[in-house]
ROZA-686059 format. One record per atom (N, C-alpha, C, O, CB): residue number from 1; chain; x, y, z. Coordinates in nm, 4 decimals. Glycine has a CB too. Layout:
N
<NUM,A,<X,Y,Z>> ...
REM end
This chain:
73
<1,A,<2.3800,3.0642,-8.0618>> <1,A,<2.3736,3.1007,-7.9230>> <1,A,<2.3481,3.2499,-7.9096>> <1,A,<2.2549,3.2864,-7.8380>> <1,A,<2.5016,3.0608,-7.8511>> <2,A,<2.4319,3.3489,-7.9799>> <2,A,<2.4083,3.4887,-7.9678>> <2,A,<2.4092,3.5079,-8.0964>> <2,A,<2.4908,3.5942,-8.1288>> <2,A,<2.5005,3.5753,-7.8879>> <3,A,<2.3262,3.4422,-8.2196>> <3,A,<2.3020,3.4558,-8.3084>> <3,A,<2.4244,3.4616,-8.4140>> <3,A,<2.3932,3.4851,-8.5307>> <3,A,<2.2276,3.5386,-8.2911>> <4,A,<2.5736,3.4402,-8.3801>> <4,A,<2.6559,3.4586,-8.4752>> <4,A,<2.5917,3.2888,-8.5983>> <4,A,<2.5450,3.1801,-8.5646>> <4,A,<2.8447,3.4661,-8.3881>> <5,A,<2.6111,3.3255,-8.6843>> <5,A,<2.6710,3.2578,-8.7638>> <5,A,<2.7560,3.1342,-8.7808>> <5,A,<2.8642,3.1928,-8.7824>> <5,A,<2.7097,3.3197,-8.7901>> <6,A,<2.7864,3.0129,-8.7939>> <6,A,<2.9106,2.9627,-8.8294>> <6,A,<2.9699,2.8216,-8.8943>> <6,A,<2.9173,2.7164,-8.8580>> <6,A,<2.9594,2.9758,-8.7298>> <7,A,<3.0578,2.8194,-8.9713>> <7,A,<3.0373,2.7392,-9.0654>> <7,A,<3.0922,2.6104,-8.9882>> <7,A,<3.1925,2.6332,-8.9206>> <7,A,<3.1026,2.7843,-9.2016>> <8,A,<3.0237,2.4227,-8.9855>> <8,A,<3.0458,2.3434,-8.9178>> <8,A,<3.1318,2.2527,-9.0403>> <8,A,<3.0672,2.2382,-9.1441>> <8,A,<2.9194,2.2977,-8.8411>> <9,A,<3.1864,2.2283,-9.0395>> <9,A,<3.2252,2.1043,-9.1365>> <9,A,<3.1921,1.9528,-9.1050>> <9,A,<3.2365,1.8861,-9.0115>> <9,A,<3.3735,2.1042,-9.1504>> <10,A,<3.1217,1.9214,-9.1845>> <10,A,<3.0701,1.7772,-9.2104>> <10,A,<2.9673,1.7525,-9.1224>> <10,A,<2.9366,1.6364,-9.0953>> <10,A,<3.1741,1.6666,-9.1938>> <11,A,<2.9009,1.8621,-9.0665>> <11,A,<2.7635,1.8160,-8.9630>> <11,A,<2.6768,1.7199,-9.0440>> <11,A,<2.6522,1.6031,-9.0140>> <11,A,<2.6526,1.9591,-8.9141>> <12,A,<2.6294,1.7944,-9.1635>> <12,A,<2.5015,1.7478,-9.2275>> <12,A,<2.5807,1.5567,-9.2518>> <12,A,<2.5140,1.4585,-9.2190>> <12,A,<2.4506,1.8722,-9.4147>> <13,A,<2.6958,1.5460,-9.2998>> <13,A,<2.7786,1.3915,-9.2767>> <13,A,<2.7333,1.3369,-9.1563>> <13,A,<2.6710,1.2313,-9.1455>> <13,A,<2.9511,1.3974,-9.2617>> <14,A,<2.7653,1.4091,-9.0697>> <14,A,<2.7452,1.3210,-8.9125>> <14,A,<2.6321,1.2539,-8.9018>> <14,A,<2.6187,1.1320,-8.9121>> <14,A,<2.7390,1.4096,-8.7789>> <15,A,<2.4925,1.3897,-8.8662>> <15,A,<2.4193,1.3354,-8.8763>> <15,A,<2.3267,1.2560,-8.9794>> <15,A,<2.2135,1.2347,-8.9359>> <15,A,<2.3998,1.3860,-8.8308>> <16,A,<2.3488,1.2165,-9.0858>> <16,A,<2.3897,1.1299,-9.1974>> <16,A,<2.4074,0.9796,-9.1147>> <16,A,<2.3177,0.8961,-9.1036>> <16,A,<2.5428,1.1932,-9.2787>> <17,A,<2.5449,0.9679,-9.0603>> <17,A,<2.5422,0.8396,-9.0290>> <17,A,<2.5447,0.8048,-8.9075>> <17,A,<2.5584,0.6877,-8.8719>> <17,A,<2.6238,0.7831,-9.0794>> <18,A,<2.5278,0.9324,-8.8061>> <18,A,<2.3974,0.8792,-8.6863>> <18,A,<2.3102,0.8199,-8.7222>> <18,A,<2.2920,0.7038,-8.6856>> <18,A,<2.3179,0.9692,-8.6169>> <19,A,<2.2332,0.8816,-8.8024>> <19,A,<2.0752,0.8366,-8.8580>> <19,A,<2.1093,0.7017,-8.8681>> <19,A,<2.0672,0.6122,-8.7949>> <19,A,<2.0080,0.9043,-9.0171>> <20,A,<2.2056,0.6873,-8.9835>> <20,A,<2.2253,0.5838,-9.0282>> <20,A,<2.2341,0.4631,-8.9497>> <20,A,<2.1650,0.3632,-8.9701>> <20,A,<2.3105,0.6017,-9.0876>> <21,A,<2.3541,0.4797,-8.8252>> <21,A,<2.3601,0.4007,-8.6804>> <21,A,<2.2120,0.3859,-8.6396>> <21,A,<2.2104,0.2774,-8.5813>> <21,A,<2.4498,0.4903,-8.5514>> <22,A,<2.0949,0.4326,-8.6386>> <22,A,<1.9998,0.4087,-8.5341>> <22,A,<1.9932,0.5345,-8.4243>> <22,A,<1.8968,0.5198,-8.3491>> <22,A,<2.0413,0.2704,-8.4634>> <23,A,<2.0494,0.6206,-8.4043>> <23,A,<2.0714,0.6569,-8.3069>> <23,A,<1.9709,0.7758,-8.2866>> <23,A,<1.9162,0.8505,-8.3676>> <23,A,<2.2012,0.6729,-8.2991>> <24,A,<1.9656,0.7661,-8.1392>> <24,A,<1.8671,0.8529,-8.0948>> <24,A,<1.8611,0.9847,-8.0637>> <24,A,<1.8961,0.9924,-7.9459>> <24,A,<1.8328,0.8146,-8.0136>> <25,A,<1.8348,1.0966,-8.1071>> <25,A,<1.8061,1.2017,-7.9842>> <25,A,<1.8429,1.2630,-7.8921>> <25,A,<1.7893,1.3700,-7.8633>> <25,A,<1.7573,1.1865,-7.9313>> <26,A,<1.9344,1.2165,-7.8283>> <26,A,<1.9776,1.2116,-7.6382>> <26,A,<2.0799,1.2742,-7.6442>> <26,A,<2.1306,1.3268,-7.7433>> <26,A,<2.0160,1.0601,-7.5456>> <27,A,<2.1305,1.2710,-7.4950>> <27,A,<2.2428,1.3181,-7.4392>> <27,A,<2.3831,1.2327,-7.5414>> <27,A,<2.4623,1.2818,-7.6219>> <27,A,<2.2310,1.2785,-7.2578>> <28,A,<2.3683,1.1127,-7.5005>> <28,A,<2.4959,1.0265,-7.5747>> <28,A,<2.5070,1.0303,-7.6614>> <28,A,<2.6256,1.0150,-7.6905>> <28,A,<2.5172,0.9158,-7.5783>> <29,A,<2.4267,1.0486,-7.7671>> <29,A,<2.4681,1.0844,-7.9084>> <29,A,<2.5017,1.2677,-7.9389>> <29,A,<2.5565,1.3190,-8.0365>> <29,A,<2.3289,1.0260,-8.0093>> <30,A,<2.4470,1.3305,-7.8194>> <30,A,<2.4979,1.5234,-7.8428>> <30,A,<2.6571,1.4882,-7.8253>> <30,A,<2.7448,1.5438,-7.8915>> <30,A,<2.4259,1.6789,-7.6762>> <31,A,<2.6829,1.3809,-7.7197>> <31,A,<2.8327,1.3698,-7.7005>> <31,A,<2.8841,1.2962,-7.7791>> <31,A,<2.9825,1.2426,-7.7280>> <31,A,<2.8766,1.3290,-7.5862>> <32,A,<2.8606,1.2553,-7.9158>> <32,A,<2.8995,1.1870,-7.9798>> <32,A,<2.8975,1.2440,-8.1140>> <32,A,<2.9659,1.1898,-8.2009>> <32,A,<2.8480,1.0863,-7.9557>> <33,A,<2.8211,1.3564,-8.1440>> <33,A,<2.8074,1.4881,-8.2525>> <33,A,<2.9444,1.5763,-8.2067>> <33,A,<3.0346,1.6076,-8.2844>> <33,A,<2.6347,1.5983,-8.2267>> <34,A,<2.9394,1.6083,-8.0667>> <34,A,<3.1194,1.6971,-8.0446>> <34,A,<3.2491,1.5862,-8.0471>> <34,A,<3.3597,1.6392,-8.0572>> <34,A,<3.1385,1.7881,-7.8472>> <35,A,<3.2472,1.4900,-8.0419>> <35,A,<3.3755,1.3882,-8.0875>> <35,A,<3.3432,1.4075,-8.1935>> <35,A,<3.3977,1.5114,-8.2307>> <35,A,<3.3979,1.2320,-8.0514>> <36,A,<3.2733,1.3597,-8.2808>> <36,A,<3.2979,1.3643,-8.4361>> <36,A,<3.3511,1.5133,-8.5075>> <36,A,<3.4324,1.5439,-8.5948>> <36,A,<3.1502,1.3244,-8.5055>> <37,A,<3.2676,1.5770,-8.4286>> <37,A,<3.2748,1.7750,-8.4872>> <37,A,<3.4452,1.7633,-8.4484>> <37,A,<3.5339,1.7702,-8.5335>> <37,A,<3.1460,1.9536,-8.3444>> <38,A,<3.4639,1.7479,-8.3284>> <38,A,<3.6339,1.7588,-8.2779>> <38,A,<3.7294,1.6802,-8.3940>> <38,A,<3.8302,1.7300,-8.4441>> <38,A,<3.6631,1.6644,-8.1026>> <39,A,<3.6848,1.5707,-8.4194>> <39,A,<3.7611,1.4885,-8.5070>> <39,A,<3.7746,1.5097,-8.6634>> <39,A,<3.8466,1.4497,-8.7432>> <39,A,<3.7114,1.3677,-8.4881>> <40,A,<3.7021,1.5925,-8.6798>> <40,A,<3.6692,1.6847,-8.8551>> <40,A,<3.7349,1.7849,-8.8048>> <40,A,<3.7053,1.8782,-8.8795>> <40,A,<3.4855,1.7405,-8.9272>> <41,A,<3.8341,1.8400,-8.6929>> <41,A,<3.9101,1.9987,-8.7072>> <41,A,<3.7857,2.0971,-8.7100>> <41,A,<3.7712,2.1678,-8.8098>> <41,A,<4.0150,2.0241,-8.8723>> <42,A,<3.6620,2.1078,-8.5663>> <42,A,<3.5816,2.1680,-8.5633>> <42,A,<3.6237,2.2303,-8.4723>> <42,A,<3.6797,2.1763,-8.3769>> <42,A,<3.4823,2.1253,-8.5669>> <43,A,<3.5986,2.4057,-8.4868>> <43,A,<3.6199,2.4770,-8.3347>> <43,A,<3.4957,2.4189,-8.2444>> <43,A,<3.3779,2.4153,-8.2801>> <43,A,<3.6100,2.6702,-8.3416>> <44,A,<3.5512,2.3725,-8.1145>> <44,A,<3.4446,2.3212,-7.9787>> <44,A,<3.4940,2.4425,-7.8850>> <44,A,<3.6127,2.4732,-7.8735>> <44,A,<3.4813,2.1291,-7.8917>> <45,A,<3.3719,2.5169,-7.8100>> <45,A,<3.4096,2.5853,-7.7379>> <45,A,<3.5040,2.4992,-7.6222>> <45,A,<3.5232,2.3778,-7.6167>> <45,A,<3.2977,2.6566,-7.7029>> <46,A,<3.5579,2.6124,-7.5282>> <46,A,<3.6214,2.5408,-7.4271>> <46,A,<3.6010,2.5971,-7.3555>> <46,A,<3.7094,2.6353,-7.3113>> <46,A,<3.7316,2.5081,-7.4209>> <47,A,<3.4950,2.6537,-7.2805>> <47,A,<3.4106,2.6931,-7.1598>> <47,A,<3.3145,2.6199,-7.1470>> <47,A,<3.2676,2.5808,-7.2539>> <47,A,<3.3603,2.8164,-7.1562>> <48,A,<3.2537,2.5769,-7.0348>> <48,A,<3.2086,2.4924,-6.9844>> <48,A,<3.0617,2.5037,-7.0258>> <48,A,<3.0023,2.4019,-7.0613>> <48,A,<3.2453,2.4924,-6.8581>> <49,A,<2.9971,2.6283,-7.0230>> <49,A,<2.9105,2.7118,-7.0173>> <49,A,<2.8657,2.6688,-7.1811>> <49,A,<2.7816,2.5920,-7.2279>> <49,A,<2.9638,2.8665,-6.9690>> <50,A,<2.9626,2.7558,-7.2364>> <50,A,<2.9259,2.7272,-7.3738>> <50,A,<2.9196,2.6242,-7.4320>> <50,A,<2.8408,2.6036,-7.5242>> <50,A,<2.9811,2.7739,-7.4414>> <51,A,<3.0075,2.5363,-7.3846>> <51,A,<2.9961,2.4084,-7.4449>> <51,A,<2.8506,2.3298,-7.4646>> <51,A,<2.7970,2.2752,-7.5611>> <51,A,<3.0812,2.3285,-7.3654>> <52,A,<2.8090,2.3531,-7.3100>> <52,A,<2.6498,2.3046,-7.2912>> <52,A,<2.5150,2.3257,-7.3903>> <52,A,<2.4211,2.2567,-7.4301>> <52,A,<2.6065,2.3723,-7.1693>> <53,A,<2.5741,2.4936,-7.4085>> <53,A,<2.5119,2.5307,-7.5218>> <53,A,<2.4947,2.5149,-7.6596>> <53,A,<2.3942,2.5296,-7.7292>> <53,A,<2.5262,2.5990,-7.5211>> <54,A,<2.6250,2.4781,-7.6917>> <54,A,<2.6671,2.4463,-7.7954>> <54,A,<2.6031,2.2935,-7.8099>> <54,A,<2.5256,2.2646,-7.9010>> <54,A,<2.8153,2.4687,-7.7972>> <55,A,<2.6339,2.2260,-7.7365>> <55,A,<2.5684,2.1017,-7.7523>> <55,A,<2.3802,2.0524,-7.7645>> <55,A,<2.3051,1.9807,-7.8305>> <55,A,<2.6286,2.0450,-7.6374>> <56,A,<2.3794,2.1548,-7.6438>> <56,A,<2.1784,2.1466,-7.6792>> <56,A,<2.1567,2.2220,-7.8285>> <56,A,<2.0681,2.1476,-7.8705>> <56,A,<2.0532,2.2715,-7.5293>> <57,A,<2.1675,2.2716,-7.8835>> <57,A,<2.1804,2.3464,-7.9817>> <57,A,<2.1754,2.2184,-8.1206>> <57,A,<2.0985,2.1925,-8.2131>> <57,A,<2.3242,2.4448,-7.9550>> <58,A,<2.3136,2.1608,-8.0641>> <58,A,<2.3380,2.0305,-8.1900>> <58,A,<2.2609,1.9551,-8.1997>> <58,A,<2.2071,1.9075,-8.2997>> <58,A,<2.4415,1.9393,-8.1870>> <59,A,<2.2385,1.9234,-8.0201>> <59,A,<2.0929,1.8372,-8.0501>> <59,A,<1.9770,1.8321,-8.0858>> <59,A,<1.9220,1.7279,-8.1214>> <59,A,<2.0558,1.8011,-7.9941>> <60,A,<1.9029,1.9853,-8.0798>> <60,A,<1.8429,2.0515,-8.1203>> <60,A,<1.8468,2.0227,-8.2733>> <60,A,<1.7460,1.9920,-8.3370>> <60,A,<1.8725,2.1590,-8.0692>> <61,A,<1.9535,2.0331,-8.3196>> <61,A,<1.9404,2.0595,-8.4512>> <61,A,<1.9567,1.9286,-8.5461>> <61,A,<1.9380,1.9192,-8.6674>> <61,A,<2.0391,2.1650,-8.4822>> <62,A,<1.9953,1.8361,-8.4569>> <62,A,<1.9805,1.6622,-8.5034>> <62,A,<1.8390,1.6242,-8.4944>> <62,A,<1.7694,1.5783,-8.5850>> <62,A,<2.0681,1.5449,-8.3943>> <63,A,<1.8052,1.6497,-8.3713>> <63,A,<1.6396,1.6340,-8.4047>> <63,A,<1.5602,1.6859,-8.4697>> <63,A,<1.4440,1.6474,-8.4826>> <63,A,<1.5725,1.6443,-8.3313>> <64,A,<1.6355,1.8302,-8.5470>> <64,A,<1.4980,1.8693,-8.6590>> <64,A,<1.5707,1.7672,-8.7677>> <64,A,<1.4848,1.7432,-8.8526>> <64,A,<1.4719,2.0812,-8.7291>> <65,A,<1.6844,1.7024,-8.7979>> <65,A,<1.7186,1.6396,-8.9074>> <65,A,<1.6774,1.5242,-8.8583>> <65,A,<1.6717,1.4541,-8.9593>> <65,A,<1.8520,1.6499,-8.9579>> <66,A,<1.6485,1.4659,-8.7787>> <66,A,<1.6030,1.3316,-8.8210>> <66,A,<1.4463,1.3300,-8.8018>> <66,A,<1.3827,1.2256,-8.7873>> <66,A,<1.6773,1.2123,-8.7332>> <67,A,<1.3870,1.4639,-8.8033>> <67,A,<1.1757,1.4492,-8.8077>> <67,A,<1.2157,1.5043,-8.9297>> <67,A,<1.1365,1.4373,-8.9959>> <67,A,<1.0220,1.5623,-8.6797>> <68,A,<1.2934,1.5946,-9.0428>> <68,A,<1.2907,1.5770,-9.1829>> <68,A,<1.2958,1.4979,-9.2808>> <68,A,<1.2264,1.4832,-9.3814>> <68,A,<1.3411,1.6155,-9.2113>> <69,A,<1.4215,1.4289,-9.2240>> <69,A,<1.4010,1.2828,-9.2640>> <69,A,<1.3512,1.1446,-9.2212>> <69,A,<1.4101,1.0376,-9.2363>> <69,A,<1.4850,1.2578,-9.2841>> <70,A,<1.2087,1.1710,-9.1539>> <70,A,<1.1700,1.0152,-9.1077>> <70,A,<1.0803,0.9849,-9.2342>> <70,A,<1.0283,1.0741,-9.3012>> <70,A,<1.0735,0.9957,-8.9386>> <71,A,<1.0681,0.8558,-9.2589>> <71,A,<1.0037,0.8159,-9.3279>> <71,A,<1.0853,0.8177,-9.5096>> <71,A,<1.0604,0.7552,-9.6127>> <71,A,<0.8800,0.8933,-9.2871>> <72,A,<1.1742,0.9097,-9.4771>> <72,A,<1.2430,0.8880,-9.6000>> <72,A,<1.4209,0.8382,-9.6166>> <72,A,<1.4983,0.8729,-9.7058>> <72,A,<1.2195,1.0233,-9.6633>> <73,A,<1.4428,0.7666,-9.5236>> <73,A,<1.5852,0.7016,-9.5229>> <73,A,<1.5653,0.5425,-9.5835>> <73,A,<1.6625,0.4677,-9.5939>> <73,A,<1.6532,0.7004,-9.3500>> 
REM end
């Protein structure tokens, strides 16, 4: 967001077995990347603001992992 840095625990897992689920892209699965992140003992912001960010960001970053891995799961 403002360029810090920071270490996620078990993202590259998650989206792992999103992929794995089928799952798409979207809104419901960004909200389903911060339950899991929450449920691994992940800091989630708690501003409203950031959160949003934080989340396009994830999704953002699920969708470059699943056009890296298409064609090879």
């Amino acid at each position: 967001m403002d360029g810090t840095k920071v270490t996620v625990n078990g993202l590259t897992d998650i989206f792992s077995e999103l992929s794995t689920e089928g799952r798409a892209a979207n809104s419901t699965t960004a909200d389903e990347i911060m339950n899991r992140l929450e449920a691994r003992q992940n800091y989630i912001p708690s501003s409203e603001i950031t959160r949003r960010e934080y989340r396009h960001l994830l999704l953002k970053e699920y969708q470059e992992y699943l056009s890296a891995h298409a064609g090879g799961a």
